[in-house]
C-alpha positions in Angstrom: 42.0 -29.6 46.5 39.0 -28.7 44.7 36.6 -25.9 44.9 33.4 -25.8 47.3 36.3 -25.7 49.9 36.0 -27.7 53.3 36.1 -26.5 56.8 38.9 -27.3 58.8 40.0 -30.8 59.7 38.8 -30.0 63.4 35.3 -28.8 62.3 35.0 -32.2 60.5 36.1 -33.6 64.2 33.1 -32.7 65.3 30.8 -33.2 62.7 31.5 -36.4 63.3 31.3 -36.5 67.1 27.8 -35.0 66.2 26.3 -38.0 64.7 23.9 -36.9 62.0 20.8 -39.5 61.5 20.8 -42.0 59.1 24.7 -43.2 59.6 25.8 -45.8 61.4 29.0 -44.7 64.1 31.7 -45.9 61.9 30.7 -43.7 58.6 31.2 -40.1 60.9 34.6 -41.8 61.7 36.2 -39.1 59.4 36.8 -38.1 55.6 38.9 -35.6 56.9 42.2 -35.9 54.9 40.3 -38.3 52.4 40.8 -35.1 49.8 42.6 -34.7 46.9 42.5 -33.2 43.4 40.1 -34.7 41.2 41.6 -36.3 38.2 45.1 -35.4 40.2 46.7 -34.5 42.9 47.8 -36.7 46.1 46.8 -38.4 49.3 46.2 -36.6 52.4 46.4 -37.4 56.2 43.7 -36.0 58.7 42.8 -37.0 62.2 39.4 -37.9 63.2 38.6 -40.1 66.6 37.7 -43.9 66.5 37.7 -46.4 69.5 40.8 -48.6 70.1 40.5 -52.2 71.4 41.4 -51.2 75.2 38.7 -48.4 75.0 40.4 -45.4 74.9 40.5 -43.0 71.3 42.8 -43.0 68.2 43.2 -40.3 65.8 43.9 -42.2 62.4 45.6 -45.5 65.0 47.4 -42.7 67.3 46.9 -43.7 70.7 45.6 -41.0 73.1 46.4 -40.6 76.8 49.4 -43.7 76.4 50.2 -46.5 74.2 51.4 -47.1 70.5 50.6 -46.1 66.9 49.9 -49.8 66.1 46.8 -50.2 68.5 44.8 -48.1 66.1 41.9 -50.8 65.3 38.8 -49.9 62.8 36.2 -52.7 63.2 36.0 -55.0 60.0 31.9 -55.7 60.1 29.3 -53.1 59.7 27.0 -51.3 57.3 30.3 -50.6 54.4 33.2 -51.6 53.9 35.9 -50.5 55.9 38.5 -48.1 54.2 36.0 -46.2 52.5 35.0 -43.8 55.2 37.9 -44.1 58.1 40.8 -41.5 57.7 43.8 -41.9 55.7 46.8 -44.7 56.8 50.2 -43.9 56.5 50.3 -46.2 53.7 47.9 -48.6 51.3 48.8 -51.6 49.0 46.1 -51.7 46.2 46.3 -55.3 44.0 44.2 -56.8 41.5 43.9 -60.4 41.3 42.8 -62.2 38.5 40.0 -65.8 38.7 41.4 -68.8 37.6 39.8 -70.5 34.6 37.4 -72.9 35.7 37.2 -71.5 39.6 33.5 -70.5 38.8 30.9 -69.1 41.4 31.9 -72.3 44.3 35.5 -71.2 44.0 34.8 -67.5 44.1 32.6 -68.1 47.0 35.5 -70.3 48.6 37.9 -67.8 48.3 36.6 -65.0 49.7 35.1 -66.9 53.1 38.9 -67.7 53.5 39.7 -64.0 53.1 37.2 -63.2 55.6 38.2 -65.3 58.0 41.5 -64.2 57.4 40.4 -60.0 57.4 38.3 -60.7 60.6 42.1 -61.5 62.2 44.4 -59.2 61.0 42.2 -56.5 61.5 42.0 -57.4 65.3 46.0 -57.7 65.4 46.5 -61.4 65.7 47.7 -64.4 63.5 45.7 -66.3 60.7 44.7 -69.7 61.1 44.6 -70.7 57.5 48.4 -68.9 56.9 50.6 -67.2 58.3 54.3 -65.8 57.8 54.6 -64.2 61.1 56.1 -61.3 59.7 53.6 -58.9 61.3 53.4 -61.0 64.6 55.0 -58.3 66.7 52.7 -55.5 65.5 49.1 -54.3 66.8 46.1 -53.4 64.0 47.6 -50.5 63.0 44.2 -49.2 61.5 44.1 -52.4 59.2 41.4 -52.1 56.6 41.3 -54.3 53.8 38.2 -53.2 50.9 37.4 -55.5 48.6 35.7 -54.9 44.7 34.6 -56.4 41.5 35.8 -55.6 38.2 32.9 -56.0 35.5 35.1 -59.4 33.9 34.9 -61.1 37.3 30.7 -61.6 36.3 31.3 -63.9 33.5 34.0 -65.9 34.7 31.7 -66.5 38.2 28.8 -67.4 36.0 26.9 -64.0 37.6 26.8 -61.9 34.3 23.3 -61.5 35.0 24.1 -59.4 38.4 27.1 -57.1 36.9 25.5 -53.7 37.5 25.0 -51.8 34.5 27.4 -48.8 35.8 30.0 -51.3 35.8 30.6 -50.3 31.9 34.4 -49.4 31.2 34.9 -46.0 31.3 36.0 -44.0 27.9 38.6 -42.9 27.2 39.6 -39.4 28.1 42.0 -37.2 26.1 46.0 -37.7 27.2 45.3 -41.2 28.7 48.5 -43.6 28.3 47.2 -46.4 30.0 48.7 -49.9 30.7 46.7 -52.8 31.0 49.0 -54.8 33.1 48.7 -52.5 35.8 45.1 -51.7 35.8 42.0 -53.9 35.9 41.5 -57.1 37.6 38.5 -59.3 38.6 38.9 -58.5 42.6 40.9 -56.0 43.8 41.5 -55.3 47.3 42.9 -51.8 48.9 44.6 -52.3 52.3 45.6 -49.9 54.4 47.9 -49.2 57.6 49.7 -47.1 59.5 52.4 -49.6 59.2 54.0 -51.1 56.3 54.9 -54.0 57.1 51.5 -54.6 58.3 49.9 -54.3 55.4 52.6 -55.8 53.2 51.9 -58.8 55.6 48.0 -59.0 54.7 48.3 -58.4 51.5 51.0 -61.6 51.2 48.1 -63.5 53.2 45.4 -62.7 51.1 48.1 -64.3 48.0 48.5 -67.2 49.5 44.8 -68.0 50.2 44.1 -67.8 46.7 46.1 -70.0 45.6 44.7 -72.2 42.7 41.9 -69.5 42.6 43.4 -66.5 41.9 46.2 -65.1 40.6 47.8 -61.6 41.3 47.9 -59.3 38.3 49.2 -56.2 39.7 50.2 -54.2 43.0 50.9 -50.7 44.0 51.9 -48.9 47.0 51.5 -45.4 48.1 51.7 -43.3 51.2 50.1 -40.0 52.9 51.7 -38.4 56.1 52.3 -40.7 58.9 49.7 -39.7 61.9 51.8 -37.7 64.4 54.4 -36.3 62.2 52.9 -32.5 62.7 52.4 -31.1 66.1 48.8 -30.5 65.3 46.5 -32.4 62.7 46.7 -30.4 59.2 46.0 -31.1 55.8 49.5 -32.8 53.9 50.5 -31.5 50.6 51.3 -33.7 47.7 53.9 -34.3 45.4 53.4 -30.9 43.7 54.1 -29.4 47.0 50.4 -28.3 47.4 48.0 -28.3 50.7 45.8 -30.7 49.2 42.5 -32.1 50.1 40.3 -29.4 51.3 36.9 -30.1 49.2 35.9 -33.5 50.0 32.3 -34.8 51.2 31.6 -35.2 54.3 28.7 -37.4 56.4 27.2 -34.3 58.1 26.0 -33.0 54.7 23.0 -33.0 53.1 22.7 -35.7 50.6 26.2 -37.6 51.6 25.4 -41.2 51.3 23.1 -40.5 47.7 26.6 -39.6 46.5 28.8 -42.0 47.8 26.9 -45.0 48.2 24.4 -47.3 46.2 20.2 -47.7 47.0 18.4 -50.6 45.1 15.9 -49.3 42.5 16.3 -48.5 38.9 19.4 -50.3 37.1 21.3 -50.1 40.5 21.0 -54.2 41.7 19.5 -54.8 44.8 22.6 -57.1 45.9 24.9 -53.3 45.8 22.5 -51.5 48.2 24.7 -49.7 50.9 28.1 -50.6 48.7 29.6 -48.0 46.2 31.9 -48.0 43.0 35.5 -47.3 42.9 37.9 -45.9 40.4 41.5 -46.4 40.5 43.6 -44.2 38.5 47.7 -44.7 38.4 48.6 -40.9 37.8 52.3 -39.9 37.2 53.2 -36.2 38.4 55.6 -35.0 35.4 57.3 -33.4 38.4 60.8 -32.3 36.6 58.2 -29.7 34.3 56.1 -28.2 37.3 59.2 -27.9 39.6 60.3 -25.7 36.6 57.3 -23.3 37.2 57.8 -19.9 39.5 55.6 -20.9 42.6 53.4 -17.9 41.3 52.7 -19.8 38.0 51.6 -23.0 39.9 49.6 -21.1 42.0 47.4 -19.9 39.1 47.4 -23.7 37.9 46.0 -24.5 40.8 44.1 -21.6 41.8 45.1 -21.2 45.6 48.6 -19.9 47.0 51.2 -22.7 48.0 51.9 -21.5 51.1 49.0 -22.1 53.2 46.4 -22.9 50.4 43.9 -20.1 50.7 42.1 -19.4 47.3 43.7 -16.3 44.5 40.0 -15.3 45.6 41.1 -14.2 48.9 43.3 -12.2 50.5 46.7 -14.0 51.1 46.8 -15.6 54.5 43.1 -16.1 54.6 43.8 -20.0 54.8 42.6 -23.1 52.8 38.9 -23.3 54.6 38.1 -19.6 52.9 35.2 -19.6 50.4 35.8 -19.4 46.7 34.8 -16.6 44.3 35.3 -17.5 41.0 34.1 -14.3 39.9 36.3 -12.4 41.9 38.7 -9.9 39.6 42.4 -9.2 40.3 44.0 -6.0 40.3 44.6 -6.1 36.7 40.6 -6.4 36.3 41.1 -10.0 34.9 40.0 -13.2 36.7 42.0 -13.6 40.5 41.4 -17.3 39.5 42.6 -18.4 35.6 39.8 -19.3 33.6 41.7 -23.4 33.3 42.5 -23.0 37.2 42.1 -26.5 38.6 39.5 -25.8 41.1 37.4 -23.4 38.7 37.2 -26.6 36.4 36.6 -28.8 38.9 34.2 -27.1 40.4 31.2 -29.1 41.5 29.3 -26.0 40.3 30.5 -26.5 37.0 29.9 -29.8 36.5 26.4 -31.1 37.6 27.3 -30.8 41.3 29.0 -34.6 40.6 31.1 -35.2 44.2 33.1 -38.4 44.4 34.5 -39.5 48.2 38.7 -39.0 47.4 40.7 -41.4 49.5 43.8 -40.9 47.4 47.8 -42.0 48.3 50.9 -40.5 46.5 53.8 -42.8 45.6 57.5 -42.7 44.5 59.3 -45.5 42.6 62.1 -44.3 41.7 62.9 -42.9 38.1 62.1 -43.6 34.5 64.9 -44.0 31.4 64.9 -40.8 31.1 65.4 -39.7 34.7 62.7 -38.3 35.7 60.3 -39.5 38.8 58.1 -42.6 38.2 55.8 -40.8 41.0 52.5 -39.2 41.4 49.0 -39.9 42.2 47.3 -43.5 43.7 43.7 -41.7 43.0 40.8 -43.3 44.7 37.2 -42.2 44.4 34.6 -43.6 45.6 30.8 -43.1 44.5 27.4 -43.9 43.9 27.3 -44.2 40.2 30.3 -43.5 37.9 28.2 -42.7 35.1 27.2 -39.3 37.2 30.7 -38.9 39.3 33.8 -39.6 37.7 33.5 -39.6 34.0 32.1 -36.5 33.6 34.3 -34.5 35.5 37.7 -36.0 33.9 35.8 -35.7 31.2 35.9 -31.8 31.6 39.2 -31.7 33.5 41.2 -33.7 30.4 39.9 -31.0 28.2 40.4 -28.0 29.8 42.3 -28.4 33.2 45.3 -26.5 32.9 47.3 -29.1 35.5 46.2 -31.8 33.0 49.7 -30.7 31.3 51.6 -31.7 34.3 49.9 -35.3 34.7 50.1 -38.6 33.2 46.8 -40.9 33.4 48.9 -44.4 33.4 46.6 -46.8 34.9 42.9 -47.7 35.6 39.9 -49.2 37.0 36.4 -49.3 37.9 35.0 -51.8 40.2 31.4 -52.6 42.5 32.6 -52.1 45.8 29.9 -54.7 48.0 28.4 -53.3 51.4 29.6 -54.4 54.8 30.2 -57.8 55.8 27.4 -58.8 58.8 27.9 -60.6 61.5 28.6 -64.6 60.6 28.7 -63.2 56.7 31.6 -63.1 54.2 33.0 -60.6 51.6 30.5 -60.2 49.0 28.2 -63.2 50.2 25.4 -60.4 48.9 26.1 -61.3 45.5 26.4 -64.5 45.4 23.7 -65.6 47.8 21.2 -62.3 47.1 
């Protein structure tokens, strides 16, 4: 839900059935309902086609023409990672796991072949051979993806300090931020989705017990967007605030796409990176009790579109979420239709260098704080070519003069170097160490 508004979820459909040049099948497999605010909002649920194993078509692991949610299957080899590009899963576990003094580069290396091995199972619906509790034995895929990255400590302990990318630098720190270490950071963290819980509970318990002596888990998360299937047609979901959110988000039929989302050697960018991207993971709490507080015409003009169907205060009411944005448009009182700290005005790519991130956020809910109020809010996920030119300066701007940055909490964080695909007969991140 930012400005430069996206076309409906079935025009991304077929931008993606299109096929523009330059992108492998799997990257026009959909960002519709990868949107959400920058610097807040929540996850969103969209429908775009991929194969399933018996050959017929899923929209986001929904079986079409017969057969179950849970035979959903997004291939885990190709160009990028997958879960960067695919839609939206009912729900993600992120963690962050931690090297073990003296594991060094062999260890590193050693773990993640077993994860591999491991990924290249669970993503295909059957048993590991290296563990497994059989709690998921009973389930299909379910749109498995598990996306690994590398937090900028992770180079030193490996003994590769020489190949941490320089946009691996922490990222400042932005007005309002109340951030806790324990539950940001981490030298590899992992986000793994599915449209069934248990299913990625179950690989994200396997991935813990093959590190073992070389890792060690330093924090975990779970969110959730709108199960595929729970709306009789595929729409954009709202988040927490209650708002139809995720309309502005790249998309692979664009010009320029992949320059914004993922990495090319050349410059400071290292060659190893080519084709993989950086994430950032913010943990952001909704102060919900305050904005519930608001008349639904006061949190429109936070946002800067109506609540009922998400069309912009530029537009006529009705006119629907995919209707351009005029920020200079006046209301009948002559002043600005959209507030001058309106979310999407200050968001606006527009407004800030045309920076574009690739929003693949998840809300979550758990449970309440001393006080009483929800512990819930935002798991925001962005990826993007360099962070440098994405996400700092826009929460930059939005921390200083987003008028929703008064309803939000930035609690956690993290940046990490997101590899490129695995290739056939390779392993996570076997660019880096073998490049």
């Amino acid at each position: 839900m930012d400005d430069a508004v996206d076309d409906s979820v079935a025009d991304t459909v077929r931008d993606a059935q299109k096929g523009p040049a330059g992108f492998t099948r799997r990257a026009l497999l959909g960002t519709a309902g990868a949107g959400l605010l920058v610097g807040a909002g929540a996850g969103v649920a969209g429908a775009v086609a991929y194969d399933r194993p018996d050959g017929g078509t899923a929209a986001n692991g929904v079986a079409v023409g017969g057969g179950a949610l849970g035979t959903g299957r997004v291939p885990f080899r190709g160009e990028h990672q997958a879960g960067i590009l695919e839609p939206q899963q009912a729900g993600v576990r992120l963690a962050a796991f931690d090297l073990a003094d003296g594991a060094g580069r062999d260890g590193l290396r050693t773990l993640l072949q077993r994860w591999t091995r491991a990924v290249d199972r669970l993503t295909a619906g059957e048993p590991t051979q290296e563990f497994d509790n059989q709690v998921a034995l009973d389930a299909g895929p379910c749109s498995l993806t598990v996306t690994l990255g590398f937090g900028a400590a992770l180079f030193d302990r490996a003994g590769l300090a020489d190949r941490r990318p320089a946009a691996l630098e922490p990222l400042p720190a932005f007005p309002g931020d109340a951030l806790d270490p324990a539950r940001g950071g981490g030298d590899l963290f992992v986000q793994i989705g599915a449209d069934d819980a248990l299913v990625a509970v179950h690989a994200l318990r396997t991935l813990q017990k093959l590190a073992t002596g070389t890792a060690t888990l330093r924090w975990q998360s779970a969110g959730f967007a709108r199960t595929p299937g729970a709306t009789a047609r595929p729409m954009t979901g709202r988040n927490l605030m209650g708002q139809i959110d995720g309309t502005n988000n790249p998309r692979p039929s664009e010009d320029g796409f992949a320059a914004k989302v993922f990495c090319t050697a050349g410059g400071d960018q290292p060659a190893w990176l080519a084709g993989g991207s950086y994430l950032v993971f913010r943990r952001i709490r909704m102060l919900l009790d305050h904005w519930e507080e608001l008349p639904v015409e006061r949190q429109e003009r936070v946002i800067g579109r109506r609540k009922s169907d998400g069309s912009p205060l530029s537009a006529p009411a009705g006119s629907g979420e995919g209707t351009a944005v005029d920020l200079s448009a006046q209301g009948p009182d002559g002043g600005l239709a959209i507030p001058s700290d309106a979310h999407i005005r200050v968001a606006a790519p527009a407004g800030n260098g045309g920076a574009a991130m690739l929003r693949r956020g998840f809300s979550y809910h758990d449970g309440a704080l001393p006080d009483g109020s929800p512990d819930a809010g935002l798991l925001f996920l962005a990826f993007q070519a360099d962070p440098r030119r994405g996400f700092t300066p826009v929460q930059r701007k939005l921390s200083r003069g987003d008028g929703l940055s008064r309803f939000l909490r930035h609690e956690a964080s993290g940046l990490y170097a997101v590899p490129p695909g695995v290739p056939a007969g390779g392993y996570l991140g076997q660019q880096l160490l073998e490049g």
